[in-house]
Structure formats: C-alpha cells, structure tokens
C-alpha positions in Angstrom: -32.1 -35.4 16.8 -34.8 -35.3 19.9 -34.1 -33.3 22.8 -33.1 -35.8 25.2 -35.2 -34.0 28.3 -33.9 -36.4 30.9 -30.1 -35.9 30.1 -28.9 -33.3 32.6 -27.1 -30.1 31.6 -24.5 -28.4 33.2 -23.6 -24.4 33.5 -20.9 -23.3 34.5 -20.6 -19.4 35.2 -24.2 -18.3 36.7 -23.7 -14.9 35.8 -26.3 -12.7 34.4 -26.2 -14.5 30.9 -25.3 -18.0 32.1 -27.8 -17.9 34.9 -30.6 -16.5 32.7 -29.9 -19.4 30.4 -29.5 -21.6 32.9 -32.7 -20.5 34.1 -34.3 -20.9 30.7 -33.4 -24.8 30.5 -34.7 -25.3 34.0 -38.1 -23.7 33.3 -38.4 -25.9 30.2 -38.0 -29.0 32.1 -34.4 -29.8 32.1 -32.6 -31.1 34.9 -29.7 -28.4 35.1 -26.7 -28.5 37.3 -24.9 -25.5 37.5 -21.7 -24.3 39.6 -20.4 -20.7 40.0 -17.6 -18.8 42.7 -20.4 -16.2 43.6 -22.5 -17.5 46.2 -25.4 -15.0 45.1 -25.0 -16.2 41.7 -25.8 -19.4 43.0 -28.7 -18.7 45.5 -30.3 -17.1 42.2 -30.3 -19.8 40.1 -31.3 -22.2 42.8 -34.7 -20.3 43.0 -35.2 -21.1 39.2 -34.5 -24.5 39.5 -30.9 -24.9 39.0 -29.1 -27.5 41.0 -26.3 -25.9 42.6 -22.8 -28.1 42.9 -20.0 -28.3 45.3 -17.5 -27.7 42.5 -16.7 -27.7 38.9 -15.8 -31.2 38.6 -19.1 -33.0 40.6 -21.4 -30.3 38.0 -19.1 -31.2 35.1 -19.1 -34.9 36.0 -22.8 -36.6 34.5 -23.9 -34.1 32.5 -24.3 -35.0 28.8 -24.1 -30.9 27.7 -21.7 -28.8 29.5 -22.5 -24.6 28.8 -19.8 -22.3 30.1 -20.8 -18.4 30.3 -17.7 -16.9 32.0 -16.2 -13.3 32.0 -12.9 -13.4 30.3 -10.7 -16.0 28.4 -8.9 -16.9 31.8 -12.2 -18.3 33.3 -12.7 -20.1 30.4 -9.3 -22.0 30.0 -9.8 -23.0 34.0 -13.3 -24.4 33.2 -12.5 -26.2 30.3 -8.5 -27.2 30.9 -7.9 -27.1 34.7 -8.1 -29.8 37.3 -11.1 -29.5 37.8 -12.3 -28.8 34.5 -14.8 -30.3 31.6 -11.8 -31.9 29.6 -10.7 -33.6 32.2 -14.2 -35.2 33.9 -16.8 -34.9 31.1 -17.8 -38.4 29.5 -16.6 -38.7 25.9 -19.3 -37.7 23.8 -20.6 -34.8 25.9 -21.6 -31.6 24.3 -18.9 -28.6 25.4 -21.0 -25.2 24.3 -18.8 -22.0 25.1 -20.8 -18.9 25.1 -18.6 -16.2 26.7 -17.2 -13.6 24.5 -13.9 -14.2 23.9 -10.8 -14.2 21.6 -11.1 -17.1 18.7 -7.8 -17.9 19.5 -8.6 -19.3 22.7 -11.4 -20.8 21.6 -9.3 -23.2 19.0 -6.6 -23.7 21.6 -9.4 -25.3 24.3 -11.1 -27.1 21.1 -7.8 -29.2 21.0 -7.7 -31.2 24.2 -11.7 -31.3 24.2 -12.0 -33.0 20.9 -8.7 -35.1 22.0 -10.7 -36.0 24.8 -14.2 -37.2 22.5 -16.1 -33.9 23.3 -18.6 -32.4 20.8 -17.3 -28.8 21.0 -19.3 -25.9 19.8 -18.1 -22.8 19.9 -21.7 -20.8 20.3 -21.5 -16.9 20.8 -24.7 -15.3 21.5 -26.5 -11.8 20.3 -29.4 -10.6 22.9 -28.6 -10.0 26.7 -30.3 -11.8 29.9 -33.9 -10.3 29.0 -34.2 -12.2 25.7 -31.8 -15.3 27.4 -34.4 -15.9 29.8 -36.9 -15.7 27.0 -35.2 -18.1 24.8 -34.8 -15.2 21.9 -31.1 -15.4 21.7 -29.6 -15.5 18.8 -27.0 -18.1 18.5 -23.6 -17.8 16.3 -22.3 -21.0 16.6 -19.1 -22.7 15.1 -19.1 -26.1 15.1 -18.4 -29.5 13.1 -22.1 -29.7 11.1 -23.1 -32.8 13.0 -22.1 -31.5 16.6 -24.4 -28.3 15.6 -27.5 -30.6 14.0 -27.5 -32.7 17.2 -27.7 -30.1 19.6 -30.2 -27.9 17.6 -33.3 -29.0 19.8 -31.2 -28.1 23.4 -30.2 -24.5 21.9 -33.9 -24.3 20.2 -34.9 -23.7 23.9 -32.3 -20.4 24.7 -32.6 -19.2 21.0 -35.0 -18.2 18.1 -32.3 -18.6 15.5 -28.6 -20.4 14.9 -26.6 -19.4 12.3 -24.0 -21.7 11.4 -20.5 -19.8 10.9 -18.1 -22.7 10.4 -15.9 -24.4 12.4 -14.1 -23.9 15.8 -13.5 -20.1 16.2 -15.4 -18.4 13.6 -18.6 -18.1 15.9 -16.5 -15.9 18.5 -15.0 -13.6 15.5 -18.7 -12.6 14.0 -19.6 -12.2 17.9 -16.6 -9.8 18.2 -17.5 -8.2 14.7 -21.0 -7.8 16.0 -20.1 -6.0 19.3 -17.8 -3.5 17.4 -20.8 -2.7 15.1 -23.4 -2.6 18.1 -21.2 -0.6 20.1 -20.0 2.0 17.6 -24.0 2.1 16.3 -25.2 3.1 20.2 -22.2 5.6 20.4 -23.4 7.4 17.2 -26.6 8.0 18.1 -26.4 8.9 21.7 -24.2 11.9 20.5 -26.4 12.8 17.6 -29.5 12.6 19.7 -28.2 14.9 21.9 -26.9 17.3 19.3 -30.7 16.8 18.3 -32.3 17.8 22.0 -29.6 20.7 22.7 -30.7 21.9 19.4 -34.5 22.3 21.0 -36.0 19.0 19.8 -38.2 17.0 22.8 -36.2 14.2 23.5 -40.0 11.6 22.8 -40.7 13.3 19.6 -36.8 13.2 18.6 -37.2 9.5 19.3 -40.3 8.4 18.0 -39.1 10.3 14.4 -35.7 9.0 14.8 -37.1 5.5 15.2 -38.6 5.1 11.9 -35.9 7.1 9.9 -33.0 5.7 8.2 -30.6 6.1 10.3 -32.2 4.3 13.3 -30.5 0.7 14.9 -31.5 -1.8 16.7 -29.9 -0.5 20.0 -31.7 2.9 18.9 -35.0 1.7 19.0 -34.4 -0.6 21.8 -32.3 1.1 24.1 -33.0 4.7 24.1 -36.3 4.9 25.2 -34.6 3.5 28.7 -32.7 6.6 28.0 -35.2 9.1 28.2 -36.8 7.5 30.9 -33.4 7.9 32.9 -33.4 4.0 33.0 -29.9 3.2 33.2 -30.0 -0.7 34.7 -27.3 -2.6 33.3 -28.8 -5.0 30.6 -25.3 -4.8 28.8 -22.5 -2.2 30.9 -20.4 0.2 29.3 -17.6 -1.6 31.2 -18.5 -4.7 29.0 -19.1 -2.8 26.2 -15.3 -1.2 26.6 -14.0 -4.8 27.1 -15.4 -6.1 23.9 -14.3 -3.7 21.8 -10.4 -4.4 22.9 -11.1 -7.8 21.9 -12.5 -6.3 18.6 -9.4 -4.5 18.1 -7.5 -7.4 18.8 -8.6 -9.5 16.6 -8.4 -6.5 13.6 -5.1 -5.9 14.4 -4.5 -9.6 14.5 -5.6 -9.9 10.7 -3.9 -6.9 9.6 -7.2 -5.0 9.2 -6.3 -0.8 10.5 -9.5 0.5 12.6 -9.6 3.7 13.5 -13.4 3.9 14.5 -13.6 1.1 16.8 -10.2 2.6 18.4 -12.0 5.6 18.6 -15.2 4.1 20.1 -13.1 2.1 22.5 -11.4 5.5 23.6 -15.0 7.1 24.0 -16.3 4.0 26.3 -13.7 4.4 28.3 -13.6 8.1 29.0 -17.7 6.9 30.1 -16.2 4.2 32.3 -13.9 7.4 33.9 -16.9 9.2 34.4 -18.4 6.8 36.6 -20.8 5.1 34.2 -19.2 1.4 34.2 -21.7 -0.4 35.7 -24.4 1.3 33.6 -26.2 0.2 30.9 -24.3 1.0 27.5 -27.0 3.8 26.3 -25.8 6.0 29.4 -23.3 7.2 27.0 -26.7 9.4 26.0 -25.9 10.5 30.1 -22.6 11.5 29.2 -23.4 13.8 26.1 -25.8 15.3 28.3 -23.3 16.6 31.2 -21.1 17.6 28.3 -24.2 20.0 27.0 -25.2 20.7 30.6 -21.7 21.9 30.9 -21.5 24.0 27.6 -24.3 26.5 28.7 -22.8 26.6 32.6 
C-alpha cells in the first residue's frame, strides 16, 4: 500500500523516543498531531513540527495511525482503554502502533477492545534509541495480523530501516524484552572486563580499538564505550531504564517457567549503579562504576 501522506498521525507520549519519532514523521511531511502531560515534551515537538493537542481524545480523534510511546504498562492501558483514550474515539479502521516496552500480557489484553472496536492493532517494539529514531534507523519488531503489518509498512519505512515480523499480538514485546536482557547483560560484561583490562595497565583507546574488532566485542561495545572513554555519559538509554527492563525480562522468564540466574544477576548489578547515583546516566556508566570500585581498591 502507498503511504497516504495526507492522512494525519497521532503520537501520544512525546518522550525522548515518541517525540524523536514523532519528529521523524513531521520532517518527512506528515501532518502529526501529538499530545503528552509534560509541557516541555510538548514545546519540543512543536518546534519539529508536531501539532500539539488539548488532550488525548481531540489528538486521538482524526488521525488514521495512532503511535503510543509511553513509560510503563499503566500509561499505556490509559491511552488505549481510558476515557479519553484511542479505543474509545479512534475511527474504525485506524492503525493502533504501541511501541513502549512493556509486558506481552498487556499488550494482548488492550488488543481485545481495540480490535472489538475495528482497529488495526500492531504491536511494534523498537531496537535503536532517539539518535537512530530521529534518523529513521529503527529497527522495528512488530506483531501484527500479516495484513495490518503490510499496510502500514510504507508509514513505519519512514522511522525504521528494517521490520521483522514476529507473529501476532504480543510476540513483538517478548523478543523486545528478550533483546534488552541480552543488550543489557552484553554492556554489563564488558564494562567490568574493560576495566579489569585498564587497571591491569592497558590504555583505555588502545584497549578499545583491539577490543572492537575481537571476538568478544557487541554492538553496545563498539557503540557505546567510546562515550565511555570520553566521559560522555548523556542518557541515550539510562541505567534506570535499563534496570526497568530487565524486571520485565524476568518477568516474563519466570512467567514461562524459564530459571535465569544472569539476568537476575544483571538486574541486581543495574541497580546497585542506580544506588550509586548513576540512574539518569547513560547505561555504559556502569564502566564509571567499575572505575570507583578500582579507584577504591588502590585507596
């Protein structure tokens, strides 16, 4: 199917990922609504373009695709399922695209009164943070009836580089989940064995730029800790985040039976970070917390 240019879009959460992509559509010449509870959030957007709404229901109301990119499953079941929310004041026939990370469950149980109420739902995680959003290099995990998807391939071709189609309703937010415990775990690895690395008398840019094409590299290695050793620690993607999505991970393992001891202990090490005063950092400042622990070692 064409991408409709003149059909508005709506985006609900203008957050650093939802106003990024809300961004993107803008700057690619889509009209784009978009409504959020932080007035910054809002100014933001409105500078790239984005009409701003009253509330949920006059953004919601008119739009032919309605994105939400909220923080938790709460925000999500009030932007989909309350008064004022998509179920109740979107047309029949209007795409519903939820890209927050959040349980499957909840996904499936908003699904139910959306389709009841003839929405398209698809149930679109996302891999890449508000740098490659506003580039339109996410990539997009997306659960979805087959049509639904096919249809709305040319609107997400203009946020993403790639969709991958994981079946329906729900499985799109468990391969997000399964995703974050492997990126998370992967970053934790390597910022304590690159500092076990430097405190054994390796310089941190020649640790890295070996490290980088060995076999044991990631892509949050090679992306992330060069920020590191420039002491770079803006949040792309927080450590706070990065704690939050691995109790979902666990969640859902412990849901499905599945024992993991490494993401528990990963989810233990985020949050001793987030107790040492590094939530709103970027995730690679656990490398900062290996370092006080060395720093402290040869007080």
């Amino acid at each position: 199917m064409a991408d409709n240019m003149w059909e508005p879009v709506c985006v609900v959460g203008l957050g650093a990922m939802g106003g990024a992509v809300a961004a993107r559509l803008a700057a690619a010449g889509r009209e784009v609504v978009g409504y959020d509870l932080d007035e910054v959030a809002v100014r933001r957007a409105a500078e790239a373009g984005v009409t701003a709404s009253a509330g949920p229901a006059e953004a919601v109301t008119g739009a032919r695709t309605v994105i939400t990119s909220l923080p938790d499953a709460a925000a999500v079941r009030a932007a989909w399922c309350g008064p004022g929310g998509l179920v109740r004041h979107a047309a029949p026939g209007t795409f519903a695209v939820e890209l927050s990370t959040i349980d499957p469950g909840t996904m499936r149980e908003i699904a139910v009164p959306a389709r009841a109420a003839g929405l398209r739902v698809v149930d679109c995680a996302v891999s890449g943070g508000p740098e490659e959003a506003a580039a339109g290099a996410l990539a997009l995990i997306a659960g979805a009836w087959e049509a639904d998807l096919r249809d709305l391939e040319p609107l997400l071709g203009r946020i993403g580089t790639s969709i991958a189609h994981t079946g329906d309703i729900g499985t799109g937010k468990v391969v997000k989940l399964v995703n974050n415990l492997m990126s998370m775990a992967n970053v934790l690895v390597a910022a304590e064995a690159f500092q076990i690395g430097v405190a054994a008398g390796v310089e941190p840019e020649r640790h890295f730029d070996v490290l980088s094409r060995s076999g044991g590299r990631s892509h949050h290695f090679t992306k992330r800790f060069p920020w590191a050793i420039a002491g770079d620690f803006r949040p792309r993607f927080t450590v706070a985040l990065g704690e939050k999505d691995l109790g979902l991970g666990l969640d859902l393992a412990r849901s499905v039976g599945v024992p993991a001891p490494a993401a528990s202990v990963a989810r233990s090490m985020y949050a001793m970070a987030v107790a040492e005063g590094l939530a709103g950092q970027d995730i690679v400042a656990l490398n900062r917390l290996y370092q006080r622990w060395a720093e402290r070692a040869h007080e």
